[in-house]
N, C-alpha and C positions, 0 to 999 in steps of 0.2 A: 816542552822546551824550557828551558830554564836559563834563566837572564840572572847576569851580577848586577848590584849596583854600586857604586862610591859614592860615600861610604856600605860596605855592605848592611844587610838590612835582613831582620829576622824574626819571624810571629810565633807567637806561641798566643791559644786561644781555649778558653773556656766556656763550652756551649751547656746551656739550660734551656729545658722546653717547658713553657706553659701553656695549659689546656685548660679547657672552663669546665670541662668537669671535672679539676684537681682544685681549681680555685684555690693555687696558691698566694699568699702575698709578694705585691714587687719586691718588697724587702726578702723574701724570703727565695724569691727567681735569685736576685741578683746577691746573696750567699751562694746556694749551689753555683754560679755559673761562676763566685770568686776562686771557690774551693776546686772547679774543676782548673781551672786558670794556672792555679799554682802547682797541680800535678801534671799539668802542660811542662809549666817553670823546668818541675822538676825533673820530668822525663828528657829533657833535650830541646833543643832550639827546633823551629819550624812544628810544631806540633798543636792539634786541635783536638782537645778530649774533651768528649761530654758527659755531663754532671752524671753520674750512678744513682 
């Protein structure tokens, strides 16, 4: 179901997964998870892509 609200209101989300056997750096999670973020941006309103 889908609800409006006022003012309308819309997500676009950038997911990154980290594992201990990747042992990435935070600083390095939270690049992928900018860079998926902004191909969210890019794709369209309401959208959740995760980091490649």
């Amino acid at each position: 179901m889908t609800q409006l609200t006022n003012p309308r209101v819309t997500l676009s989300a950038g997911v990154a997964m980290w594992s201990c056997q990747q042992r990435e750096s935070v600083v390095n999670l939270f690049i992928c998870a900018d860079k998926a973020l902004y191909e969210a941006k890019h794709a369209g309103k309401n959208k959740v892509i995760p980091y490649q």
